[in-house]
C-alpha positions in Angstrom: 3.3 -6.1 0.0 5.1 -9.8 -0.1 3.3 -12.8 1.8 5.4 -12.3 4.5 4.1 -9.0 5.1 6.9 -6.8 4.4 6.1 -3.4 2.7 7.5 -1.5 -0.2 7.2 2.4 -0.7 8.7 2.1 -4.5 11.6 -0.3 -4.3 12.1 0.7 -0.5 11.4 -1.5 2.1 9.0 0.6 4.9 8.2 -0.6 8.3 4.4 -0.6 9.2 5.0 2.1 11.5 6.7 4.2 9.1 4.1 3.7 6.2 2.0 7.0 6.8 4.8 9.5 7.0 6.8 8.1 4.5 3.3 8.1 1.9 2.6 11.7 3.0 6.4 12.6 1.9 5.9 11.5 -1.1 2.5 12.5 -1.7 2.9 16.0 -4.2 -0.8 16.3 -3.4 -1.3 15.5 0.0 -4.2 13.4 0.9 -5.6 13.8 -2.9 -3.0 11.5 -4.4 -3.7 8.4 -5.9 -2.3 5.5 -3.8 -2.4 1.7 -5.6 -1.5 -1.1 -3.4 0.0 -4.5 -5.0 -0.3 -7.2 -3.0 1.3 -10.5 -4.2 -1.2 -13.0 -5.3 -0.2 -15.1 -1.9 -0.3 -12.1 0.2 -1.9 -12.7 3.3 -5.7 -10.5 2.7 -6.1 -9.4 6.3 -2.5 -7.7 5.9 -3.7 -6.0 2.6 -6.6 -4.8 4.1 -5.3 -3.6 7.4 -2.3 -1.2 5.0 -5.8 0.2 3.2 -7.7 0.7 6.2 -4.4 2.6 7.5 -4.0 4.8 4.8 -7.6 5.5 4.7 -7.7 6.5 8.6 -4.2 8.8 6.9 -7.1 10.3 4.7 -5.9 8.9 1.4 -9.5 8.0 -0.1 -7.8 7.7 -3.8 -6.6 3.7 -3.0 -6.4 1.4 -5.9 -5.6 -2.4 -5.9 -3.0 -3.6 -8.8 -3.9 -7.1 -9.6 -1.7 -9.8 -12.2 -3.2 -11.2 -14.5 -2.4 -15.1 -14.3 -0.7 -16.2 -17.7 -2.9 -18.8 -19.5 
């Protein structure tokens, strides 16, 4: 998810709308499959947390964050 609030299935661009059935296509385990969610470190938190709390309402319980480490 970019700041701007556009979502990415893999390198594809996915509208909001579209999120749920293009997951459940991919998912090879249905609702059992591990889903991680990268949000960019500027990403707006409300957004990140409205695409978890969609997928979790889908029935996808397995939802991991990917964070970046900042460089030091």
């Amino acid at each position: 998810m970019t700041p701007e609030g556009t979502i990415y299935v893999g390198d594809d661009v996915v509208a909001e709308a579209d999120l749920i059935n293009t997951v459940t296509a991919l998912a090879t385990n249905g609702t059992e499959d591990r889903i991680f969610l990268r949000g960019d470190t500027t990403a707006n938190y409300g957004s990140v947390m409205r695409v978890m709390g969609m997928l979790s309402a889908a029935g996808f319980t397995k939802i991991g964050l990917i964070t970046q480490q900042q460089d030091q």
